[in-house]
N, C-alpha and C positions, 0 to 999 in steps of 0.2 A: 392576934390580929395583924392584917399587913396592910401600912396606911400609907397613902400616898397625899405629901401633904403639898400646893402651890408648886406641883411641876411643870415647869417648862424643858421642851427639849426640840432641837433643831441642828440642821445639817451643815455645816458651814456658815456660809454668809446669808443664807438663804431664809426663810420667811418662817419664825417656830411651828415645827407639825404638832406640837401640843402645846399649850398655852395654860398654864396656873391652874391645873385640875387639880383636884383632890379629888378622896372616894376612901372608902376602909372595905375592905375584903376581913367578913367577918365568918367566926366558925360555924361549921356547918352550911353557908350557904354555896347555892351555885350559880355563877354568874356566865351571863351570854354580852361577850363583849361583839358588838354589831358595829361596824362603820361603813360608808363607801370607801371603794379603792383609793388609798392613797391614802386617809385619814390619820393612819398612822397606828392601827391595832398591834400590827409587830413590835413598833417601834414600843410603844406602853408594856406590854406583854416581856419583852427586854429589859427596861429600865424595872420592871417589879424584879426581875431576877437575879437584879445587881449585874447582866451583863453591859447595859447603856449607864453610864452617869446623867443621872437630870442637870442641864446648867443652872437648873437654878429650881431650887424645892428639894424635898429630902421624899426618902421610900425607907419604912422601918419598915420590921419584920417581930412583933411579940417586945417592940418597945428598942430594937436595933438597928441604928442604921444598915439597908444592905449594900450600901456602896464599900464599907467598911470588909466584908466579903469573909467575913470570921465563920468558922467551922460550924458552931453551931446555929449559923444562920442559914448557912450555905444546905445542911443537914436537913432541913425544914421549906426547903422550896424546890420544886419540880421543873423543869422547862421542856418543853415539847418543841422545836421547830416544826414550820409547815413542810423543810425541807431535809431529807434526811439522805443522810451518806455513813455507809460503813468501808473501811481499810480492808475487804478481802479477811473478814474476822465472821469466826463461828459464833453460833445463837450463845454456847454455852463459854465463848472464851469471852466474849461481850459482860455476859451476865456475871461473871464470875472477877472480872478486874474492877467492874463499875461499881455492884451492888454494894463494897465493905466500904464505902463511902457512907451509906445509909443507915444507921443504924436498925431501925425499923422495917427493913427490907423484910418482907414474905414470900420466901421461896414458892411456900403451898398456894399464895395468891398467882403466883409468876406461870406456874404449872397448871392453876385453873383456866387462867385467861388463854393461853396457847392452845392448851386442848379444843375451849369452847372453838376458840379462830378458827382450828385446823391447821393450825402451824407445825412444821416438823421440830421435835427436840432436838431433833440429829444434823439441822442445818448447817452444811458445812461453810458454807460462805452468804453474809447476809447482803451483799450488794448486790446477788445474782435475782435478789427476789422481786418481785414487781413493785410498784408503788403503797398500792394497796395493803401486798405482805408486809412491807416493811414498817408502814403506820400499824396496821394490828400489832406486830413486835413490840414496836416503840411504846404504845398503851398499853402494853400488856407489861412491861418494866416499870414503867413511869406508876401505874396504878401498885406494883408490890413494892414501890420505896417506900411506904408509908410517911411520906412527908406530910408534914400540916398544910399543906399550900401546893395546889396542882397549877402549873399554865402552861395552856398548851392551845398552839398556834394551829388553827384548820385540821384537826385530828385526825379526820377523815376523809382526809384529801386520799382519792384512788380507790377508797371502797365502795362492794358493791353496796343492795339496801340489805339483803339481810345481816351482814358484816354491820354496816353501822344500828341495827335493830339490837346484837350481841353484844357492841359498844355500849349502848346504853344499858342493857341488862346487866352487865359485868359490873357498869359503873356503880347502881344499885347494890347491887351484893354485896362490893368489897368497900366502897365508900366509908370510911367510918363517921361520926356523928360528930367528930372533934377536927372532922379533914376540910379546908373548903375548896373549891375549883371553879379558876376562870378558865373559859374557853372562847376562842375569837371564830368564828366563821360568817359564812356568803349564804348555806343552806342553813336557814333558821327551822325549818322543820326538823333538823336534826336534834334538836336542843330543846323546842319547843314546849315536849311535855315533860323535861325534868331540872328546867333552871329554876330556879325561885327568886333571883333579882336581874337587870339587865344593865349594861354600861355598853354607851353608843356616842361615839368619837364623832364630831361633829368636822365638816371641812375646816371650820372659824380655828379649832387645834380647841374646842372645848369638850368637855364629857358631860354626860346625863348619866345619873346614876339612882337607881330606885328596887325596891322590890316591886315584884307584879300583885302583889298583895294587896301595898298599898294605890298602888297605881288603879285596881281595881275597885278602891273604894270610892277613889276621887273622880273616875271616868267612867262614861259608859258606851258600850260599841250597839251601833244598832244598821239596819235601814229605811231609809226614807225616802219618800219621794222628790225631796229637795233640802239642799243645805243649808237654809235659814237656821242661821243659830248654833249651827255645828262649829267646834274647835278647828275640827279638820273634814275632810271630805274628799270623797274619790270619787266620779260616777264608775256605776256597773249596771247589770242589763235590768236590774228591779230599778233601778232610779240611782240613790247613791248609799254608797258605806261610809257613813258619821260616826265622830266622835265629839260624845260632849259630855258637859260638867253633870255627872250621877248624880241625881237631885231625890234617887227611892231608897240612897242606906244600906241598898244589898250589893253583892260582888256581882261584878261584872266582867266576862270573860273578854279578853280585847285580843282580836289576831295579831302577831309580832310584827306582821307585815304593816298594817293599819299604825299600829304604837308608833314604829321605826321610821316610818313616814311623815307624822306627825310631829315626834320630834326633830327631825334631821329638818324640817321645812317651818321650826320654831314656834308652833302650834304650840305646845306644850314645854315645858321648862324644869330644869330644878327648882326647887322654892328655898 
């Protein structure tokens, strides 16, 4: 488990971009880290990687602090930037200084995910490649470390949609059941239909953190001709898009858009 316990974290003298969150990244699941601009997704997505210090709160990692930065913590967590640069280094000299870091690295995974992309094995210089090439690369590494703990910042910044359709297929296939993965992005439709819990950075530097499971049980999305009684509400061209307290016991399917909105505008809360 990777728990984030009462972090606070801020930039100088300036006003905390996180304030006393907690949350546990637990095995197996996948989380959609959501916020507006500025909230501070990077910054979280850092301090889980042991690259930020929290000023104040701790970040274990299977019961280890990761500020502490020990080998086999370090061995167990992934970090993706939204923003990537290679030195004038080939696919296979990259791969080959970085991966003996990892124990768990899969060559055979490394070689499925390139293929699927269309990446060259033969890439002689990878900062010649587009944006888009070079996040397919970077996921196609970051998923054969086999770390217990993936984060990884806007993933798919630069791809096209069948590129990110193959993201997500890949992710399925090679995911193992004991791995978990948070991912931060702006396009929620990317993530949509394969997170199973969601964490959303609020401006205030607070976090919401829930499965859609449960969230499903407790809420329900519909429309109406008016929002009497609704938690939240948006007009559109039928009247408006409600959410409210699920009062019939079965799941209810809620769009990320509707949830994200909701919370971000305090409709809805952790408990």
């Amino acid at each position: 488990m990777l728990e984030i316990k009462d972090v606070t974290y801020g930039y100088g003298s300036a006003e905390p971009v996180i304030k006393r969150v907690s949350a546990q990244v637990a095995e197996g699941r996948i989380y959609g880290l959501f916020g507006l601009n500025g909230s501070g997704k990077t910054t979280l997505l850092k301090i889980m990687s042991g690259l930020l210090f929290p000023k104040e709160g701790t970040v274990s990692c299977e019961g280890k602090a990761v500020r502490d930065r020990k080998v086999e913590t370090l061995q167990n967590i992934a970090f993706m930037p939204s923003e990537l640069s290679f030195k004038k280094e080939s696919l296979e000299r990259f791969v080959s200084l970085n991966s003996v870091f990892y124990p768990m690295f899969s060559r055979s995974v490394f070689d499925d995910c390139i293929r699927e992309f269309g990446l060259d094995a033969g890439t002689a210089d990878l900062d010649m490649l587009s944006l888009g090439q070079k996040h397919k690369f970077m996921l196609s590494f970051i998923l054969s470390l086999g770390t217990k703990f993936i984060l990884l910042d806007e993933p798919m910044n630069g791809m096209d949609v069948p590129s990110r359709s193959m993201f997500r297929r890949l992710l399925m296939r090679h995911l193992r059941e004991d791995q978990s993965l948070v991912a931060s992005t702006h396009v929620m439709t990317d993530v949509s239909d394969i997170i199973t819990d969601v964490m959303v950075l609020g401006n205030d530097g607070g976090l919401f953190c829930a499965s859609l499971a449960g969230l499903s049980e407790k809420y329900a999305f519909g429309i109406s001709t008016s929002p009497y009684g609704a938690l939240y509400s948006e007009r559109c061209a039928e009247g408006y898009r409600v959410l409210v307290k699920n009062g019939q016991g079965t799941d209810s399917e809620i769009p990320l858009d509707i949830l994200f909105n909701a919370i971000i505008k305090g409709a809805i809360g952790n408990e």
